[in-house]
C-alpha positions as CSV (number, residue, x, y, z in Angstrom):
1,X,23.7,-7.8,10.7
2,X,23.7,-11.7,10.3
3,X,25.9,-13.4,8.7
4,X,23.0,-14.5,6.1
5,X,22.4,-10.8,5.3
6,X,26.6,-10.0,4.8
7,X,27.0,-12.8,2.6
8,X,24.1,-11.6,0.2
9,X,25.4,-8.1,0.3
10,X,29.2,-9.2,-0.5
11,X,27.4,-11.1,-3.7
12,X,25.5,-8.4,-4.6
13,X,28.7,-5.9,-4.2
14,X,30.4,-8.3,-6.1
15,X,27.9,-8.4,-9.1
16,X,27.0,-4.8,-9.0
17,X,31.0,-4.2,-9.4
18,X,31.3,-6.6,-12.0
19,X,28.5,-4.9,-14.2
20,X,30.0,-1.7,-13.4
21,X,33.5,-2.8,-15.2
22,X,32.2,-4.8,-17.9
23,X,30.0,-1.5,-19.0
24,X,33.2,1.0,-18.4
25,X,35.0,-1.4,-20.4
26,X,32.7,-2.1,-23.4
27,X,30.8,1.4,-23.4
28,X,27.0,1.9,-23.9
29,X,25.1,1.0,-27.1
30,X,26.4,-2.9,-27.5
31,X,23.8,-5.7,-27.7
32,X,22.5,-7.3,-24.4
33,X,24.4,-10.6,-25.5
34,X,27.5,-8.9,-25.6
35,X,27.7,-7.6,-22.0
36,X,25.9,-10.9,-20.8
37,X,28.8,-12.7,-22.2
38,X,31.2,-10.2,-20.5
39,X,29.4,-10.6,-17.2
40,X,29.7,-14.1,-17.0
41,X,33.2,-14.0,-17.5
42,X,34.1,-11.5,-15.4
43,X,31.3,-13.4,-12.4
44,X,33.5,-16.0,-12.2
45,X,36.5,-14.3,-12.4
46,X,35.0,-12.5,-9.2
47,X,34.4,-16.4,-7.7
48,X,30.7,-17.0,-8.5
49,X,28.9,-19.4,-10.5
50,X,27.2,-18.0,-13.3
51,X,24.6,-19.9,-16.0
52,X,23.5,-18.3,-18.7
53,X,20.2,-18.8,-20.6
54,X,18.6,-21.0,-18.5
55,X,14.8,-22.1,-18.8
56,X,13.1,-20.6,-16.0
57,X,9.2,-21.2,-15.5
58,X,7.1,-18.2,-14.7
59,X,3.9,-18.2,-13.0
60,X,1.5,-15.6,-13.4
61,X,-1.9,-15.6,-11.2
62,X,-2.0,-19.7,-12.3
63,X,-1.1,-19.2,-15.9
64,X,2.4,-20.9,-16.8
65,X,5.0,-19.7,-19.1
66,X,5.9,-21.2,-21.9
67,X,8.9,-23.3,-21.5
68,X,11.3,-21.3,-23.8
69,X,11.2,-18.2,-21.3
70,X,15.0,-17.7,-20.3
71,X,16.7,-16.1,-17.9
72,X,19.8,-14.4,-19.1
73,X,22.1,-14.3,-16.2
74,X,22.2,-16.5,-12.9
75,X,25.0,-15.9,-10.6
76,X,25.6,-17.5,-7.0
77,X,28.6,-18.0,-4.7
């Protein structure tokens, strides 16, 4: 495996583990803010960088979004 391809999957172990906590922890039902809030916390409690509520253009077959489209969550390492 390269290096490239074990760094992603320890990121993506990390987040998926994260999510899994923050949802034991808060139970089902809860707004999205609440666990994105949670998640954040607990991303960079893990070591990552996370931004939340970002603008992030979108481009469908030529037509652009408008520029109030968000993403919730972005986490890196």
């Amino acid at each position: 495996m390269s290096s490239h391809k074990e760094r992603l999957n320890r990121i993506t172990e990390s987040i998926i583990g994260a999510a899994i906590e923050v949802h034991r922890a808060l139970g089902p039902g809860l707004l999205e803010s609440a666990y994105e809030a949670c998640l954040a916390f607990e991303l960079v409690e893990r070591g990552l960088k996370a931004e939340q509520q970002k603008p992030l253009p979108v481009v469908y077959r030529e037509v652009n979004s408008s520029p109030d489209s968000l993403r919730s969550l972005r986490a890196q390492r």
